[in-house]
Phi, psi and omega in degrees: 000303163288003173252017164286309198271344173298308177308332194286301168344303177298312181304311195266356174260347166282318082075263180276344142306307195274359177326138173231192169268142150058077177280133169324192190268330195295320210281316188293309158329295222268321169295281199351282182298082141193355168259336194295322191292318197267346163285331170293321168316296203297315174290344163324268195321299190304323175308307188266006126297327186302281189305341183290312199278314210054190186258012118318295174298287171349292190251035125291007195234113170312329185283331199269307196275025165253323203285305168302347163274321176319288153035266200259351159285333170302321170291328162306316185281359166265000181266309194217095160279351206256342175245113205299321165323291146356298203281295213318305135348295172277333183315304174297330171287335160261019133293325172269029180261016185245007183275333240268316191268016171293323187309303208303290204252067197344316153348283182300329166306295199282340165300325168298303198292350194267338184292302176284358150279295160304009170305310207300335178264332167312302177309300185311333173329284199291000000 
């Protein structure tokens, strides 16, 4: 399960790299369906933790209420694709599904966690 959704993860930030300027009518078919399949994934995956876990187990795991904030910010950008402040917004939140395989690959998981443990002392910086 998890190197599917590691695989999806990969897919879909490849995905989202190739987005260019003025994409034929073809290339734009084929990103669609292919962010639409991984936005399905992904609420797949937040559903069948949710029922696995319940919501107690659930949102006590910092990593599951991140998979649901994507989620669910990605779902909000399909309701208003035309507003640009919105896209851009969602645009950037399904960038963050590439944080999703820091979770994945331990190594990386402790450099995020040592990053996001130091903000508080940064913000005092500033």
């Amino acid at each position: 399960f998890t190197r599917v959704s590691a695989l999806c993860v990969l897919g879909n930030v490849g995905v989202l790299l190739a987005d260019h300027a003025e994409p034929t009518m073809n290339w734009q078919l084929v990103t669609d369906s292919l962010n639409h399949f991984f936005f399905a994934e992904l609420c797949g995956e937040v559903a069948i933790n949710l029922a696995a876990y319940g919501f107690g187990g659930f949102f006590s795991d910092s990593w599951k209420v991140f998979d649901s904030f994507v989620a669910s910010v990605s779902f909000i950008g399909y309701f208003y694709p035309g507003a640009t402040t919105v896209a851009v917004f969602v645009r950037a939140s399904r960038a963050l599904r590439i944080v999703r395989l820091m979770r994945m690959i331990s190594a990386l998981r402790v450099i995020l966690e040592t990053i996001i443990s130091s903000l508080p002392d940064l913000i005092n910086i500033l």
